[in-house]
N, C-alpha and C positions, 0 to 999 in steps of 0.2 A: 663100441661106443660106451664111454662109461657114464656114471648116473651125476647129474650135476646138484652136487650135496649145499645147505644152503651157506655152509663158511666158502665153499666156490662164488657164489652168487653176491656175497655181501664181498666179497675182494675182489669181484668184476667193477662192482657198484661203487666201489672206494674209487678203484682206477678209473674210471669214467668220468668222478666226480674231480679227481686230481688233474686229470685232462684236460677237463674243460676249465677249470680255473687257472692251469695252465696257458690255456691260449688266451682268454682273456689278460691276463696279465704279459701276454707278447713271450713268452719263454716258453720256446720250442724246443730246447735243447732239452727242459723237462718236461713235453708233450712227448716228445720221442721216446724219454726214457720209460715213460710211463707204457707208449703203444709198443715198447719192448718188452716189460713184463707182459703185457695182456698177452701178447703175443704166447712169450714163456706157459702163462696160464694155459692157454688155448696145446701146446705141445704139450705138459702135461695128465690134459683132460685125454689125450690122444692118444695117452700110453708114450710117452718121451716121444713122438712121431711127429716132424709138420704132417703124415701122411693123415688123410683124413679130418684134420686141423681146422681148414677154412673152409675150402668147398664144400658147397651142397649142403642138404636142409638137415641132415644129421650128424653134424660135423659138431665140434666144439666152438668152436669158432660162432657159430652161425645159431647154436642154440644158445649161448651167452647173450651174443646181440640180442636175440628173439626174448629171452626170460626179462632183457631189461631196457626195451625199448618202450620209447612216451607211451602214454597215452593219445588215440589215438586224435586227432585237433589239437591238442599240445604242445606247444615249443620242444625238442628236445634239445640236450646238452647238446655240447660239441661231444664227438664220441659216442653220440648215443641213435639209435635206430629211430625212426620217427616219421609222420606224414599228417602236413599242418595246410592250412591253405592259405596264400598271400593273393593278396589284389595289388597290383601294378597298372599305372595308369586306364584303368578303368580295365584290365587281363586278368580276371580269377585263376589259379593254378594250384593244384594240390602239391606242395611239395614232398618228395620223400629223402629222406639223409638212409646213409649208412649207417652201421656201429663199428667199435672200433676194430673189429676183426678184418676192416675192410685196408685195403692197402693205401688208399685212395680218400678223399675227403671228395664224395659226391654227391650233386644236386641233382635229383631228377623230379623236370615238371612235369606235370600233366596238363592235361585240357580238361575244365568239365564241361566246352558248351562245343558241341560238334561242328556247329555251322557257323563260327565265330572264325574268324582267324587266330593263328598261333605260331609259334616258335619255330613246330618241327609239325612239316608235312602229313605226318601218323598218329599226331596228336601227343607226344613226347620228345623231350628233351633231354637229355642228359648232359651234366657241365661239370668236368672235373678241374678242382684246381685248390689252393692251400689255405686252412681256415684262414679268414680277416682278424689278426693284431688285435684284442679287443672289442671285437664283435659279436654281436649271438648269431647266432644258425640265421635266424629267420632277419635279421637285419643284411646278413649277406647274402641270402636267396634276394632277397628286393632288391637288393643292389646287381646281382647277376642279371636277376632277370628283364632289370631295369634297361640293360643294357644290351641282352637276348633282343628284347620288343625291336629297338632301336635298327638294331641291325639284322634283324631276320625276321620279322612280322611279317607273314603272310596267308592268306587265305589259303585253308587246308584242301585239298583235291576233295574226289569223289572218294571217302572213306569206305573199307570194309563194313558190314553188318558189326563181324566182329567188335571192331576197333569202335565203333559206333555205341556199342552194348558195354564197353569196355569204358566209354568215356560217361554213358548215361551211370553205370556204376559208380565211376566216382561222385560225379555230381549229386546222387541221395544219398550219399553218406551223413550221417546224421550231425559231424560237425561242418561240413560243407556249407548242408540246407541252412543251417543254423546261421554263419556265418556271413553266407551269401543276406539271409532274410533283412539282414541288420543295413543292408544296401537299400537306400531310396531310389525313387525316379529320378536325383539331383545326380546322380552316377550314370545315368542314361547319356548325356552329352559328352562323356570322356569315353562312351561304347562307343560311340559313336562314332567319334574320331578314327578309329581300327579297322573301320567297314571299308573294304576295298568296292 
């Protein structure tokens, strides 16, 4: 594993930053090229190898995304590591993105309220599919998840402890609480609607 020096870090950050302004501007043929250097980058960091490259918490790959993902409530780029939280007709969900080391451009929500209905029976969802033409991140989670609700809203079974401890986790995270606070009682009648 080699040591990630910070001229590595600031030409992760370039590529990230080229990426996402990439997609935005609809030109994927230079999002590609770009998630081909990263790539290059991440074989490098690896000793010329994919081996060890992406997978796993000490991989190049995975420590790139890790040094240069949002902060945490944050929008991130496209390209960029990150976990933000969206409200959909009246459904809070943490989402989290990948970085670019990821093969995949994916969403995965969360639940933070255990006894609410959601997406996915375990209190997650995962939605892969190609950034939106001009989009930010967190305009196409709304939009996925817009359409998640629609066609797969359902009251979550009897959940694990775990997965229960796992969902109260998200929900005190200190941009969650924050977030959520700014929600009145006037958002009470669109819960509402959800309650099977």
């Amino acid at each position: 594993m080699s040591i990630l020096t910070d001229a590595d870090l600031t030409a992760a950050q370039v590529m990230v930053v080229r990426y996402h302004q990439a997609i935005l501007a609809s030109d994927f043929t230079g999002a590609g090229k770009v998630r081909a250097d990263y790539r290059e980058l991440c074989t490098h960091l690896s000793g010329a190898t994919l081996v060890g490259s992406v997978p796993g918490a000490s991989s190049s790959g995975e420590r790139l995304d890790m040094a240069l993902a949002a902060e945490d409530g944050v929008e991130p780029l496209w390209g960029q590591r990150g976990r933000f939280l969206v409200v959909v007709d009246g459904l809070p969900a943490v989402v989290k993105t990948l970085g670019l080391s990821s093969t995949w451009n994916v969403f995965t929500f969360y639940a933070v309220e255990a006894k609410a209905p959601f997406i996915g029976p375990s209190g997650y969802r995962t939605h892969y599919c190609a950034p939106a033409p001009g989009k930010m991140p967190a305009e196409q989670a709304v939009d996925v998840l817009r359409q998640l609700i629609r066609a797969d809203l359902r009251p979550m079974p009897s959940l694990s402890a775990t997965t229960v401890q796992q969902i109260q986790t998200l929900a005190a995270l200190p941009f969650v609480v924050a977030m959520l606070a700014h929600f009145s009682d006037s958002a009470a009648p669109a819960l509402q609607l959800h309650l099977f």
